[in-house]
mmCIF entry with sequence, helices, sheets and N, C-alpha, C, O atoms, coordinates in Angstrom:
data_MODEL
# 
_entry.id   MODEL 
# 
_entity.id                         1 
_entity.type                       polymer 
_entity.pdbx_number_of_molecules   1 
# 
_entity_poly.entity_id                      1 
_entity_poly.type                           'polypeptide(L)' 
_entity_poly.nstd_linkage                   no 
_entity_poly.nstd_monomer                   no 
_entity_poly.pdbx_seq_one_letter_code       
;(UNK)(UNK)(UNK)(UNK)(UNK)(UNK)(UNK)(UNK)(UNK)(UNK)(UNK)(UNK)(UNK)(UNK)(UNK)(UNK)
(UNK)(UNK)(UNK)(UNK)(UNK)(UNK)(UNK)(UNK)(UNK)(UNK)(UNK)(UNK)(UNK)(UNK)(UNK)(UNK)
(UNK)(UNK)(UNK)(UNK)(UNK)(UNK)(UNK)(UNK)(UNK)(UNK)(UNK)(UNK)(UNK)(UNK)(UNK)(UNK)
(UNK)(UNK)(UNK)
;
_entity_poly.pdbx_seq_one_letter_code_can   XXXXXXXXXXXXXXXXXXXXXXXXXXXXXXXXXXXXXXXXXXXXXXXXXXX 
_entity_poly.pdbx_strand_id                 A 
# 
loop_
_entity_poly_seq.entity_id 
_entity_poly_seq.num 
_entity_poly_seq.mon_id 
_entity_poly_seq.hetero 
1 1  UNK n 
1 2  UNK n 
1 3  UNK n 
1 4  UNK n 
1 5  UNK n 
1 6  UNK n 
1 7  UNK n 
1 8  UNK n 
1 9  UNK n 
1 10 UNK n 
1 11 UNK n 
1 12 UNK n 
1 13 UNK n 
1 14 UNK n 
1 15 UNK n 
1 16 UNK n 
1 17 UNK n 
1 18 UNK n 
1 19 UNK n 
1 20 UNK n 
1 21 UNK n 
1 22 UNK n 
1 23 UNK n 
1 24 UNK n 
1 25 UNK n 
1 26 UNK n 
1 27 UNK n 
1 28 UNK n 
1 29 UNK n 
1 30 UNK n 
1 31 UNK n 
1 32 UNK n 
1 33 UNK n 
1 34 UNK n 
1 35 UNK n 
1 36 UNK n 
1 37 UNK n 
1 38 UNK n 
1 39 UNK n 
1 40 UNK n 
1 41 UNK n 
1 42 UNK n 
1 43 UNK n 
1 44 UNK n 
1 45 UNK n 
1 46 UNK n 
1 47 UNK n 
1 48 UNK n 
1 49 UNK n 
1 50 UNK n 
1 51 UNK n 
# 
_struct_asym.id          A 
_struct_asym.entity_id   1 
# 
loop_
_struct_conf.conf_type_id 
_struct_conf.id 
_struct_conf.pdbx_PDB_helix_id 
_struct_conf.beg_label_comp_id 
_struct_conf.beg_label_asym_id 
_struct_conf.beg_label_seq_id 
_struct_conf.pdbx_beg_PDB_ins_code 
_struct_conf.end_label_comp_id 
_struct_conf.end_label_asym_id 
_struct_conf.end_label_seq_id 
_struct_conf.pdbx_end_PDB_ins_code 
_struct_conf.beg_auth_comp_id 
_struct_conf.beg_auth_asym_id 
_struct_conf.beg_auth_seq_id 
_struct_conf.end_auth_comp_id 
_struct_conf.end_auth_asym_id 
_struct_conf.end_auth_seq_id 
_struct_conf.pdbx_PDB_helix_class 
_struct_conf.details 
_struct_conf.pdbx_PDB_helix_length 
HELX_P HELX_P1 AA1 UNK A 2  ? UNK A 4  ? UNK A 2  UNK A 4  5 ? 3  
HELX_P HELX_P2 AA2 UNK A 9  ? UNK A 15 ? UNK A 9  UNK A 15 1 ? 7  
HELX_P HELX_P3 AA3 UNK A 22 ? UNK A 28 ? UNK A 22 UNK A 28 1 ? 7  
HELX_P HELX_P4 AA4 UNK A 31 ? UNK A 50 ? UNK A 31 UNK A 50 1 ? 20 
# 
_struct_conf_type.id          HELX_P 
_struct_conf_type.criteria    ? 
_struct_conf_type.reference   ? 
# 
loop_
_atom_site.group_PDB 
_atom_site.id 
_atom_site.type_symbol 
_atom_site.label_atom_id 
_atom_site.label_alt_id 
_atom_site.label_comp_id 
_atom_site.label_asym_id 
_atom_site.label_entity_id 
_atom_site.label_seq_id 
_atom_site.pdbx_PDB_ins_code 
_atom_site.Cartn_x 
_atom_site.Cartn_y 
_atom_site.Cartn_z 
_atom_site.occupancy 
_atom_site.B_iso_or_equiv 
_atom_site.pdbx_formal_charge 
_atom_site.auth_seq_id 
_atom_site.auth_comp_id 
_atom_site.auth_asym_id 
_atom_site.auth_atom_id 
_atom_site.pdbx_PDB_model_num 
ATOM 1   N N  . UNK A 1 1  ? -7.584  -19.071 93.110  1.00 0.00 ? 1  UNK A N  1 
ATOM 2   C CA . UNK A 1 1  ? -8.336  -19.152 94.339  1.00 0.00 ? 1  UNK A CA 1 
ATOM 3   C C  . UNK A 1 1  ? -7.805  -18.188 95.393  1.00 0.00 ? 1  UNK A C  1 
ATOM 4   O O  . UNK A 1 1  ? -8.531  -17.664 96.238  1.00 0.00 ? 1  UNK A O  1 
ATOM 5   N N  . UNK A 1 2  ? -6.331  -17.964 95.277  1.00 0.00 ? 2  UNK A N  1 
ATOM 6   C CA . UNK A 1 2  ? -5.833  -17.054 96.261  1.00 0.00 ? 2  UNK A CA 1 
ATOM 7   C C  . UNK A 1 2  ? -6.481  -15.704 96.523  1.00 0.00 ? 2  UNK A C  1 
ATOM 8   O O  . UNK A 1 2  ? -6.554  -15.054 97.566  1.00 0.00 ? 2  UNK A O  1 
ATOM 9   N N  . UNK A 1 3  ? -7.172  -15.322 94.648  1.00 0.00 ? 3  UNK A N  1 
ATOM 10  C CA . UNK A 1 3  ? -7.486  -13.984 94.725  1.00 0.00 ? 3  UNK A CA 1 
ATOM 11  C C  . UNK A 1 3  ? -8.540  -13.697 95.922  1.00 0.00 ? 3  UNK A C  1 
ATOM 12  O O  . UNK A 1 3  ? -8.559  -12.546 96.357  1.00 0.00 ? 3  UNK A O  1 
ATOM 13  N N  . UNK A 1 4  ? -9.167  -14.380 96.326  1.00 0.00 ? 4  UNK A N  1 
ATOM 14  C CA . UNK A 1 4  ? -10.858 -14.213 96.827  1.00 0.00 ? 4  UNK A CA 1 
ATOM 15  C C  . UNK A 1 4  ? -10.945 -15.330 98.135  1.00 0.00 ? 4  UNK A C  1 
ATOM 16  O O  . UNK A 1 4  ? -12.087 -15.651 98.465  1.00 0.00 ? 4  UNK A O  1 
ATOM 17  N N  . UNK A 1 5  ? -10.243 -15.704 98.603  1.00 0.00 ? 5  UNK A N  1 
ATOM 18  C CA . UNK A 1 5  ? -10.297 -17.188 99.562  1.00 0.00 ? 5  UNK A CA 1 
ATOM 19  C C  . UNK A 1 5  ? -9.679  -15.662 100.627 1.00 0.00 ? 5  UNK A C  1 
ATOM 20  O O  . UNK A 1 5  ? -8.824  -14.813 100.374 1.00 0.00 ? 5  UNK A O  1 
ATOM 21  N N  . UNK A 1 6  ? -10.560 -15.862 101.813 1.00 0.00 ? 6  UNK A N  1 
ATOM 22  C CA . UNK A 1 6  ? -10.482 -14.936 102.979 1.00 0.00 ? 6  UNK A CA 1 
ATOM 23  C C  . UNK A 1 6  ? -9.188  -15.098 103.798 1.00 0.00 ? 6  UNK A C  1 
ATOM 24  O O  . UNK A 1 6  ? -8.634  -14.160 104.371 1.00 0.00 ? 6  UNK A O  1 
ATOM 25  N N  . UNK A 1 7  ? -8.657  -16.662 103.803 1.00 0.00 ? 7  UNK A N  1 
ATOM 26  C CA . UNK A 1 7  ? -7.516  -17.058 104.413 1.00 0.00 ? 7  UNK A CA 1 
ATOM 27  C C  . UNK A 1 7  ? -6.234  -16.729 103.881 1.00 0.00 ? 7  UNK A C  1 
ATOM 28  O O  . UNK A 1 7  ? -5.204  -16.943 104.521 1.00 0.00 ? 7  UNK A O  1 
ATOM 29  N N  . UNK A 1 8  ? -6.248  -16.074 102.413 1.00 0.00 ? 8  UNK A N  1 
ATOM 30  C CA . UNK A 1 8  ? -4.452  -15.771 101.946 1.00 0.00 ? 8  UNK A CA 1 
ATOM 31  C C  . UNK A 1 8  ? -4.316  -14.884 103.088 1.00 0.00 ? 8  UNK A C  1 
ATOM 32  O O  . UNK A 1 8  ? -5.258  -14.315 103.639 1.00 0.00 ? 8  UNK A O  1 
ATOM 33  N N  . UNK A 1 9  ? -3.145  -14.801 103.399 1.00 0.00 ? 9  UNK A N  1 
ATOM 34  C CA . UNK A 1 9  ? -2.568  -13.566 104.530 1.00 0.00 ? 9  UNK A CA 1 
ATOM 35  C C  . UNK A 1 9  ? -1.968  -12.977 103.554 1.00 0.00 ? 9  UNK A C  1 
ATOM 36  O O  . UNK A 1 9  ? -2.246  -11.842 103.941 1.00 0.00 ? 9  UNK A O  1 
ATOM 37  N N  . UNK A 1 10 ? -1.491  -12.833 102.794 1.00 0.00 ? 10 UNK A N  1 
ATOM 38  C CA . UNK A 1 10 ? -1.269  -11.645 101.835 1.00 0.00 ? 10 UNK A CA 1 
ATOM 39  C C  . UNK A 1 10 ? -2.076  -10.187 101.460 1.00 0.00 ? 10 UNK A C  1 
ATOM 40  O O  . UNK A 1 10 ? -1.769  -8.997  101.529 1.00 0.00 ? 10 UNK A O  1 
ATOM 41  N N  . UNK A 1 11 ? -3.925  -11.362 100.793 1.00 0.00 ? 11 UNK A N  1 
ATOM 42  C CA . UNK A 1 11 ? -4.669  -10.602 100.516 1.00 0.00 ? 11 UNK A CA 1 
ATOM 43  C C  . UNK A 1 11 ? -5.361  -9.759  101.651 1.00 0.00 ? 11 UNK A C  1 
ATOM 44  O O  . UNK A 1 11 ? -5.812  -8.627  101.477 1.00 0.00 ? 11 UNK A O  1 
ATOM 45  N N  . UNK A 1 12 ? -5.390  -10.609 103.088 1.00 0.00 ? 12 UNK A N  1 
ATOM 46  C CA . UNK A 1 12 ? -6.190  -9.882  104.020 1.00 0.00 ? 12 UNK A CA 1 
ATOM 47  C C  . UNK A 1 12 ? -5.299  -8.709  104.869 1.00 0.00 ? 12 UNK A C  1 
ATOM 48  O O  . UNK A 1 12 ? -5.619  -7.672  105.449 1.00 0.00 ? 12 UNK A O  1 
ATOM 49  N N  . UNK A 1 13 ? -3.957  -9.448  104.627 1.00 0.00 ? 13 UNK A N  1 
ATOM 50  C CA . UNK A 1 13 ? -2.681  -8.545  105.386 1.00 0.00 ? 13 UNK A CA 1 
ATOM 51  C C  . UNK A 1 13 ? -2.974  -7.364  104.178 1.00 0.00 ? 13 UNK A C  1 
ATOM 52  O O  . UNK A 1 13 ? -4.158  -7.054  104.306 1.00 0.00 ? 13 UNK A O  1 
ATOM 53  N N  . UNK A 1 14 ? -2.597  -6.884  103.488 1.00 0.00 ? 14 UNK A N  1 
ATOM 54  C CA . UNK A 1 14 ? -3.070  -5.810  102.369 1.00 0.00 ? 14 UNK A CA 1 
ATOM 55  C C  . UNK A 1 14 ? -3.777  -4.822  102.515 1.00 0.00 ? 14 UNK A C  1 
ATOM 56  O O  . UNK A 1 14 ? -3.329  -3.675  102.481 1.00 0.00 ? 14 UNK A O  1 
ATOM 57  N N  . UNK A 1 15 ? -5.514  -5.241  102.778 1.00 0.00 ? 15 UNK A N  1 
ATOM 58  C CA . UNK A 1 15 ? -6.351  -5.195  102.477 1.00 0.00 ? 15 UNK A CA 1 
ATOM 59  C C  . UNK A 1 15 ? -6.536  -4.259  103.758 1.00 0.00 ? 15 UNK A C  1 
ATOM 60  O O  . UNK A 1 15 ? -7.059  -3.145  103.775 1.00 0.00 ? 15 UNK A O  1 
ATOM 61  N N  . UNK A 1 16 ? -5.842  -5.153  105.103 1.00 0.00 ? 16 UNK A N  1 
ATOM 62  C CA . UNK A 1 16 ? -5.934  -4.174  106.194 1.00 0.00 ? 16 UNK A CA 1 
ATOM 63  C C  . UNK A 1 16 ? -5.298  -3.319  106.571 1.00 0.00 ? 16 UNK A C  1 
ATOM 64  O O  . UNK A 1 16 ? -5.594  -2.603  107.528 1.00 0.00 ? 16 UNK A O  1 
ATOM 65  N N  . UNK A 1 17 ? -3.736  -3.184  105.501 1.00 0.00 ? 17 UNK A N  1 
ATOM 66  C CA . UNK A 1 17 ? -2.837  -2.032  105.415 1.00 0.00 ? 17 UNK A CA 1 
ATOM 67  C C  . UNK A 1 17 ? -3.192  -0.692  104.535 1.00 0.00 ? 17 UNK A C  1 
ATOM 68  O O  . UNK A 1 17 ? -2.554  0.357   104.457 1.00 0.00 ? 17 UNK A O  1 
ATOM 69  N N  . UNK A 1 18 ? -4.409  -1.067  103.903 1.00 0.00 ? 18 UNK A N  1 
ATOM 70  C CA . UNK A 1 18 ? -4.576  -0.141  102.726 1.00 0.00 ? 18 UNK A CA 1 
ATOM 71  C C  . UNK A 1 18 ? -6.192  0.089   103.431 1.00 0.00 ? 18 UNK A C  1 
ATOM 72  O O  . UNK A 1 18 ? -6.835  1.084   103.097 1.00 0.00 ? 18 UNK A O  1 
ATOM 73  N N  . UNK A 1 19 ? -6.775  -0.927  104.435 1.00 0.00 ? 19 UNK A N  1 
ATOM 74  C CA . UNK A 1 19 ? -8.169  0.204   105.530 1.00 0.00 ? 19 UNK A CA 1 
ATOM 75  C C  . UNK A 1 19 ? -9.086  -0.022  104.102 1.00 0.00 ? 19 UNK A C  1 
ATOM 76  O O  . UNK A 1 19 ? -9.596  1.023   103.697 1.00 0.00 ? 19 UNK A O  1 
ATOM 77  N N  . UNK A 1 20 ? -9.335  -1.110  103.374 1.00 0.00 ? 20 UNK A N  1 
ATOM 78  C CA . UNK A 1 20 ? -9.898  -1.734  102.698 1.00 0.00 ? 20 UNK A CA 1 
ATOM 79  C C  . UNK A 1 20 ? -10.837 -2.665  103.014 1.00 0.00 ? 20 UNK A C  1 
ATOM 80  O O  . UNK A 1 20 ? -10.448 -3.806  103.260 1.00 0.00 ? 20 UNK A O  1 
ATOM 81  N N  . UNK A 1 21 ? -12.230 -2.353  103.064 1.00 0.00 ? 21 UNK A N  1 
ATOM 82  C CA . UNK A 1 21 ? -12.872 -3.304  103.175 1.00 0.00 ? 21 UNK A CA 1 
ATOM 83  C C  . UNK A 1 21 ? -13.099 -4.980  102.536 1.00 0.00 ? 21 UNK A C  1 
ATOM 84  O O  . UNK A 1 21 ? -12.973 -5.105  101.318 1.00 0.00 ? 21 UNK A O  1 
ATOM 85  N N  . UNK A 1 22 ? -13.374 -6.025  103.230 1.00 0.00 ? 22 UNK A N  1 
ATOM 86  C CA . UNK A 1 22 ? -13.185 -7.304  102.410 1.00 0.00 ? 22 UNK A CA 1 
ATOM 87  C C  . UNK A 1 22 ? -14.703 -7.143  101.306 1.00 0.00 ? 22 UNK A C  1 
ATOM 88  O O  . UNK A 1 22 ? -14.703 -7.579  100.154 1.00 0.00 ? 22 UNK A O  1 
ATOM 89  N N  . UNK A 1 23 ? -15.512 -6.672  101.735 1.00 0.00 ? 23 UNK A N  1 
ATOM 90  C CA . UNK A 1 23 ? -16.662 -6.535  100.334 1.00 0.00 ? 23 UNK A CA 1 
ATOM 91  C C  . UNK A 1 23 ? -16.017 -5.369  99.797  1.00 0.00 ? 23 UNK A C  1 
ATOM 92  O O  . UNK A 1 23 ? -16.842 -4.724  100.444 1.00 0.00 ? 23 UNK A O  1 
ATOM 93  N N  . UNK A 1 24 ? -15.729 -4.997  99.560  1.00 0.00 ? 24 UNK A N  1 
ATOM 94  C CA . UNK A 1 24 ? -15.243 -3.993  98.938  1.00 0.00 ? 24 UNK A CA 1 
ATOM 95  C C  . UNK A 1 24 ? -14.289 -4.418  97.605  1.00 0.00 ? 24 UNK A C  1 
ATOM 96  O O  . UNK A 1 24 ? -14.377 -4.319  96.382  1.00 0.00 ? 24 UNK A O  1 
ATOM 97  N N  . UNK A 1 25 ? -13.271 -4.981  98.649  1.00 0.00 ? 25 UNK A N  1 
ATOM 98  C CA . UNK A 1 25 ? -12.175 -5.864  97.706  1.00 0.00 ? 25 UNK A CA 1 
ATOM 99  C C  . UNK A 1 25 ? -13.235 -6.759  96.495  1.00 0.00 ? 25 UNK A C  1 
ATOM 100 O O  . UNK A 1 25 ? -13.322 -6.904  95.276  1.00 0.00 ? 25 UNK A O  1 
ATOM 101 N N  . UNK A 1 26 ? -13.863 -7.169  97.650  1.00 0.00 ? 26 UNK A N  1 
ATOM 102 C CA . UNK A 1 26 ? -14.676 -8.539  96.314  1.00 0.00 ? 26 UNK A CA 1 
ATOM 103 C C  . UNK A 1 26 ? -15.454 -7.465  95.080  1.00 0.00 ? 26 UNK A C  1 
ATOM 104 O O  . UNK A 1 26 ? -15.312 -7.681  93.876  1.00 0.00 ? 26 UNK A O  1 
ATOM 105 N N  . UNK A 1 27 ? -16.133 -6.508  95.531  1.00 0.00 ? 27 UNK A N  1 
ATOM 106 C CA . UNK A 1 27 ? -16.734 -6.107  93.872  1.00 0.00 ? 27 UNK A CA 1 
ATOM 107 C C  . UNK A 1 27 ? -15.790 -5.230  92.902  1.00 0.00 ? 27 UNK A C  1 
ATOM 108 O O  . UNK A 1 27 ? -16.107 -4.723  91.826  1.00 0.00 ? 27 UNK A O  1 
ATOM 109 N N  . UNK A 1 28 ? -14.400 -5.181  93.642  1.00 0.00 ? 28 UNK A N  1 
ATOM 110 C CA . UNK A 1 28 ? -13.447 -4.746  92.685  1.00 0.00 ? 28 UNK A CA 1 
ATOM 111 C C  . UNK A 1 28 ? -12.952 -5.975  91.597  1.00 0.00 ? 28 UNK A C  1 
ATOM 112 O O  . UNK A 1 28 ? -12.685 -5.844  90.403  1.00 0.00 ? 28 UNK A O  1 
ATOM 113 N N  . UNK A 1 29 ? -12.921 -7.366  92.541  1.00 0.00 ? 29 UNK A N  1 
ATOM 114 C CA . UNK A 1 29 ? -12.256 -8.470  91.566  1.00 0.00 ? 29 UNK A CA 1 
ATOM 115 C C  . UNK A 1 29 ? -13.142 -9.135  91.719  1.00 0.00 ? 29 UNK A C  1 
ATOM 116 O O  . UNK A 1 29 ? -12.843 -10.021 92.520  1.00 0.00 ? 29 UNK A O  1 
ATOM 117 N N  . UNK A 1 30 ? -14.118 -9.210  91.384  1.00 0.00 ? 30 UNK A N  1 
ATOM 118 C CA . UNK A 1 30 ? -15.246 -10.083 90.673  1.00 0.00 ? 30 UNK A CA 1 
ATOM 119 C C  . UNK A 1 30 ? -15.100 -9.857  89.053  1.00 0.00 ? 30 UNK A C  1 
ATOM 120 O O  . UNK A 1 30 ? -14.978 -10.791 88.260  1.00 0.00 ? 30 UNK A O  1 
ATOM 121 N N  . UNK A 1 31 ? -15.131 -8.500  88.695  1.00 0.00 ? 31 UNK A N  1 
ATOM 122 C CA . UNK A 1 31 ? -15.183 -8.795  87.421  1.00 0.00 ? 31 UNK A CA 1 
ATOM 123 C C  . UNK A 1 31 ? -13.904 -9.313  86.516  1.00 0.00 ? 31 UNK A C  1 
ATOM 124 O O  . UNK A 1 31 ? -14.022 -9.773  85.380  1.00 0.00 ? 31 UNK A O  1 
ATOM 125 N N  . UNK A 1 32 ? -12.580 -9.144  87.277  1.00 0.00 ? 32 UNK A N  1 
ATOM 126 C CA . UNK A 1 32 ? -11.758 -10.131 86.606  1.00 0.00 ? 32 UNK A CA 1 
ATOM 127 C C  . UNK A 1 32 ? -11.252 -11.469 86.770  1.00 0.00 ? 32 UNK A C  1 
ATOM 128 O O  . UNK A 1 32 ? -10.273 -12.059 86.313  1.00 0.00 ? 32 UNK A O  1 
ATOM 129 N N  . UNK A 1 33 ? -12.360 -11.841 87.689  1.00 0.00 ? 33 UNK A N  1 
ATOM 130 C CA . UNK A 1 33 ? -12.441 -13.395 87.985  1.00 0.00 ? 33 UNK A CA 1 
ATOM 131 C C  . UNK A 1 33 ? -13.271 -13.592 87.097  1.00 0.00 ? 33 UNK A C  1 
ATOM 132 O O  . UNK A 1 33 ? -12.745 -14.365 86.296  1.00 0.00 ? 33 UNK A O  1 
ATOM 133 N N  . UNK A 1 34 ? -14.405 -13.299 86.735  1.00 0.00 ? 34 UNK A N  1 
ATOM 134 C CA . UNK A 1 34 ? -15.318 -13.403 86.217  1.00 0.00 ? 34 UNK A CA 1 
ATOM 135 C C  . UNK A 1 34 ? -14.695 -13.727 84.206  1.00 0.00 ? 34 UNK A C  1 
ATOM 136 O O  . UNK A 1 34 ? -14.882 -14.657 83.422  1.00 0.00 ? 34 UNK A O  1 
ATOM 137 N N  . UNK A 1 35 ? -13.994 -12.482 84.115  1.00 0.00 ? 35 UNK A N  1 
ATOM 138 C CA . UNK A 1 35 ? -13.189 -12.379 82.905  1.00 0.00 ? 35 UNK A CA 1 
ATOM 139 C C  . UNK A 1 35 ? -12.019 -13.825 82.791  1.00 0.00 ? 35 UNK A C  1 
ATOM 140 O O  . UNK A 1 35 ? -11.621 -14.305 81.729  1.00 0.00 ? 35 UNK A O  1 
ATOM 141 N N  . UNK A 1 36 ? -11.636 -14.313 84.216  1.00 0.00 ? 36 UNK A N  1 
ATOM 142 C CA . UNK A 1 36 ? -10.582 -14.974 83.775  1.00 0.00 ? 36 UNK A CA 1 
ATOM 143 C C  . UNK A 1 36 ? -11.388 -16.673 83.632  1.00 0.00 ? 36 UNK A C  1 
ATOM 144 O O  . UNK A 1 36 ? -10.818 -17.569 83.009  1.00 0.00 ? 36 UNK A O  1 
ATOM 145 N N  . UNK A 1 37 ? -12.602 -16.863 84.235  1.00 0.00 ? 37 UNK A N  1 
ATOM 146 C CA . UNK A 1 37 ? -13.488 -17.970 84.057  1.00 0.00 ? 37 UNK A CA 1 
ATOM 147 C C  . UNK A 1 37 ? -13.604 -18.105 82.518  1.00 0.00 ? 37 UNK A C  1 
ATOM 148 O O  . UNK A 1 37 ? -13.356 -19.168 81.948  1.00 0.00 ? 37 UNK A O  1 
ATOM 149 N N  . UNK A 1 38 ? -13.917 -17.196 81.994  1.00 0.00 ? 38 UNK A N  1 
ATOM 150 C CA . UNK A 1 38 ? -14.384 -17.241 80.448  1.00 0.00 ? 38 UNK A CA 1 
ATOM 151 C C  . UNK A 1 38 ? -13.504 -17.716 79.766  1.00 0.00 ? 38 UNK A C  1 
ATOM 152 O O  . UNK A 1 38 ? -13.664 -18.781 79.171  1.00 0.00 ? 38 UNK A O  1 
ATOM 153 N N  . UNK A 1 39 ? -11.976 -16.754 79.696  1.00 0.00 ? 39 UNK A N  1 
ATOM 154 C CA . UNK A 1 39 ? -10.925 -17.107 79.100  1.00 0.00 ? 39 UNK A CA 1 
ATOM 155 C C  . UNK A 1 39 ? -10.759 -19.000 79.446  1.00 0.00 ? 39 UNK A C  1 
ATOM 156 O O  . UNK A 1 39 ? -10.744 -19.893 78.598  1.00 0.00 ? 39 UNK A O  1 
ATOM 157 N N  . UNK A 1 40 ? -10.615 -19.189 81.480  1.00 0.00 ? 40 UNK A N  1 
ATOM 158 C CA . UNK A 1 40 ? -9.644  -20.376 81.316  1.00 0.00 ? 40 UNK A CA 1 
ATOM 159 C C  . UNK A 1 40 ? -10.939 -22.041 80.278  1.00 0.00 ? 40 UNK A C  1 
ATOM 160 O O  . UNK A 1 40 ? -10.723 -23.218 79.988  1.00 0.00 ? 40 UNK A O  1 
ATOM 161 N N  . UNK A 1 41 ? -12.011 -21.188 80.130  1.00 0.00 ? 41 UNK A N  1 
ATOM 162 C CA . UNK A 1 41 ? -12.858 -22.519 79.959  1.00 0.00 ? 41 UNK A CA 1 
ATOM 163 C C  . UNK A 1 41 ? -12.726 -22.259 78.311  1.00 0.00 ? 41 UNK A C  1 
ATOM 164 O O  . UNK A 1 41 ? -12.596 -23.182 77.507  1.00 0.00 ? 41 UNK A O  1 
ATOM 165 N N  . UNK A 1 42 ? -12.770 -21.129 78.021  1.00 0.00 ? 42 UNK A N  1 
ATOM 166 C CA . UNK A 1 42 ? -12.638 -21.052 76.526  1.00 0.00 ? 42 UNK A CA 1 
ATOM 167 C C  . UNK A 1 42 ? -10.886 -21.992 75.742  1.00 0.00 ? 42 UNK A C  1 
ATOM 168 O O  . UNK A 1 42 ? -10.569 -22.355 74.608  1.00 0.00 ? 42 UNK A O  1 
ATOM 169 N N  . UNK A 1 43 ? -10.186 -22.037 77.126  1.00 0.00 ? 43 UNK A N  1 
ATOM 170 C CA . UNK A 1 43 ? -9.036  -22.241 76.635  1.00 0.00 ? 43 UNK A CA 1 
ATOM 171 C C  . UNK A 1 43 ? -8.926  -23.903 77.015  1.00 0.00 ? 43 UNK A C  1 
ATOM 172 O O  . UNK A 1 43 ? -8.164  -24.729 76.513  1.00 0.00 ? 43 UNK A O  1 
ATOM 173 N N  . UNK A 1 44 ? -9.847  -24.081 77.966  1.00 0.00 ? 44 UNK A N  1 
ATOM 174 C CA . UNK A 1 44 ? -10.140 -25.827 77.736  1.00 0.00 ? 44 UNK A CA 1 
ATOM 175 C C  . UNK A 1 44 ? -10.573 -26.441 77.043  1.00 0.00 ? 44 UNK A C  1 
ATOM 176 O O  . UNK A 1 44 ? -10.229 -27.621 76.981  1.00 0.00 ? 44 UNK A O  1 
ATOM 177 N N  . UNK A 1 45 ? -11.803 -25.766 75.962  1.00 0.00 ? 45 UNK A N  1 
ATOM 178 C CA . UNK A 1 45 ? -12.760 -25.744 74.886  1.00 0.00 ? 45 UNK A CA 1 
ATOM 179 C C  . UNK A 1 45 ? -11.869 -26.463 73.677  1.00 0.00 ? 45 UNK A C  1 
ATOM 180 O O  . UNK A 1 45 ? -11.902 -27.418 72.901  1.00 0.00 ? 45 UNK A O  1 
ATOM 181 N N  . UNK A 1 46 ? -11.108 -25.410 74.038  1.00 0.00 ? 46 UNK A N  1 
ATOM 182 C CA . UNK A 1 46 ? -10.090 -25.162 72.125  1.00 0.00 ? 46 UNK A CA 1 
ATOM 183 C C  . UNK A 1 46 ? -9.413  -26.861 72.963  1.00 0.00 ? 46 UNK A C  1 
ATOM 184 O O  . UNK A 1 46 ? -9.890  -27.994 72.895  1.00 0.00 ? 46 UNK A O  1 
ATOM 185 N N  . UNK A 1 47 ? -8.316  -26.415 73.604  1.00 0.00 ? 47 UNK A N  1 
ATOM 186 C CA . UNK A 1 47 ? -7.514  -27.852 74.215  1.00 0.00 ? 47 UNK A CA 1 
ATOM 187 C C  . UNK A 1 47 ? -8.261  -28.858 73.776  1.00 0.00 ? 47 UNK A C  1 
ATOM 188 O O  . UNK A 1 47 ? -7.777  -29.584 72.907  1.00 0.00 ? 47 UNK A O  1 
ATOM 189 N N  . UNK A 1 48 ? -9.630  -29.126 74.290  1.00 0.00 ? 48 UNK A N  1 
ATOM 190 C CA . UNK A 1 48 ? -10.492 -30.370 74.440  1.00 0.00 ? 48 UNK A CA 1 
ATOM 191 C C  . UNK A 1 48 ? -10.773 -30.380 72.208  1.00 0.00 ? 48 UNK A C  1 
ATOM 192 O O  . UNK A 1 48 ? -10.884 -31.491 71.688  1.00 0.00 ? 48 UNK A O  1 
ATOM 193 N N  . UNK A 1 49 ? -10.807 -29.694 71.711  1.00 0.00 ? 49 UNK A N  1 
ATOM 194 C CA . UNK A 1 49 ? -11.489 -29.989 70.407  1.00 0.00 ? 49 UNK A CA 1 
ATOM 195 C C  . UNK A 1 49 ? -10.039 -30.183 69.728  1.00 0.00 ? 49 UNK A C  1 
ATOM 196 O O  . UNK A 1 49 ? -9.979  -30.882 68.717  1.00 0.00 ? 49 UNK A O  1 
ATOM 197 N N  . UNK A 1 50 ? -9.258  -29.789 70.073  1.00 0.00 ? 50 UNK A N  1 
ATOM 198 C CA . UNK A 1 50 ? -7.737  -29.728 69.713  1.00 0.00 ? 50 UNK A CA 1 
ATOM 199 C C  . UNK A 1 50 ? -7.079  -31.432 69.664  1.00 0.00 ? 50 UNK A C  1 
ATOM 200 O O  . UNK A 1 50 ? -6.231  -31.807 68.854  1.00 0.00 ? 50 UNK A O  1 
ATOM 201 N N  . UNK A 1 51 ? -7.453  -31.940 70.294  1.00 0.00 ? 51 UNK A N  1 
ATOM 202 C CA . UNK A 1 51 ? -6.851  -33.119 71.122  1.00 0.00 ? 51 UNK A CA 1 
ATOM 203 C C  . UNK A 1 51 ? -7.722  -34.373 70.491  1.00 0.00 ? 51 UNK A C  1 
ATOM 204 O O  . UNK A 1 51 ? -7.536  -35.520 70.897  1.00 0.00 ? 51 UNK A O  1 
# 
């Protein structure tokens, strides 16, 4: 959630050291949020049939 939640001060402190827009940021890591959704549900899948 940290990646994309407007309130980390990390990500926005960053973001405004590097003169980075916040949409900007987002269509860079959308697609590996997107990638890591797949993985973490695929990996609940297996867990859940596992169990």
């Amino acid at each position: 959630m940290n990646l994309w939640i407007p309130t980390s001060a990390v990500i926005m402190g960053g973001l405004a050291l590097a003169k980075v827009g916040y949409n900007t940021y987002l269509r860079f890591i959308a697609p590996l949020l997107a990638i890591l959704v797949v993985l973490i549900a695929g990996f609940l899948m297996l867990g859940a049939l596992m169990n």
